[in-house]
N, C-alpha and C positions, 0 to 999 in steps of 0.2 A: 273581152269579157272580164269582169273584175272578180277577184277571188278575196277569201277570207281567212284571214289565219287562224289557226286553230287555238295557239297559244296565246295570243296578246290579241284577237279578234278586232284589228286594225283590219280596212281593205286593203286589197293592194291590186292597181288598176291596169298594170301591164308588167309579163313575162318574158325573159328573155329565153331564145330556147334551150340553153346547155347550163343556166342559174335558175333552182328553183330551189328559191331561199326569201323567208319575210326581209323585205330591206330594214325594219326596226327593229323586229327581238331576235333574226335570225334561223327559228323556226322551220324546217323544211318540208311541214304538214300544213298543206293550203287547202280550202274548198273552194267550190265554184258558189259564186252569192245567188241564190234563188229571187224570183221574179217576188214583187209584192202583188202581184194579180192576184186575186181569188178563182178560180175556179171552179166552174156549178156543171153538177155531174147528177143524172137523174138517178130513182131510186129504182127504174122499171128497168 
């Protein structure tokens, strides 16, 4: 699952599990990257 950095909002594609750190600026505030799907959601 590809996450996004917070500070220098580069992705970054793959985690190790005990390093959770941007490999370019450092950063240790990732998000996970949301789907570009739209989703349709009725009004009733």
């Amino acid at each position: 699952m590809p996450y996004i950095c917070l500070h220098c909002r580069k992705e970054v594609k793959a985690l190790e599990k005990n390093f959770i750190r941007c490999p370019y600026c450092g950063y240790r505030v990732l998000s996970k990257k949301r789907s570009t799907l739209a989703k349709e959601v009725s009004s009733s």
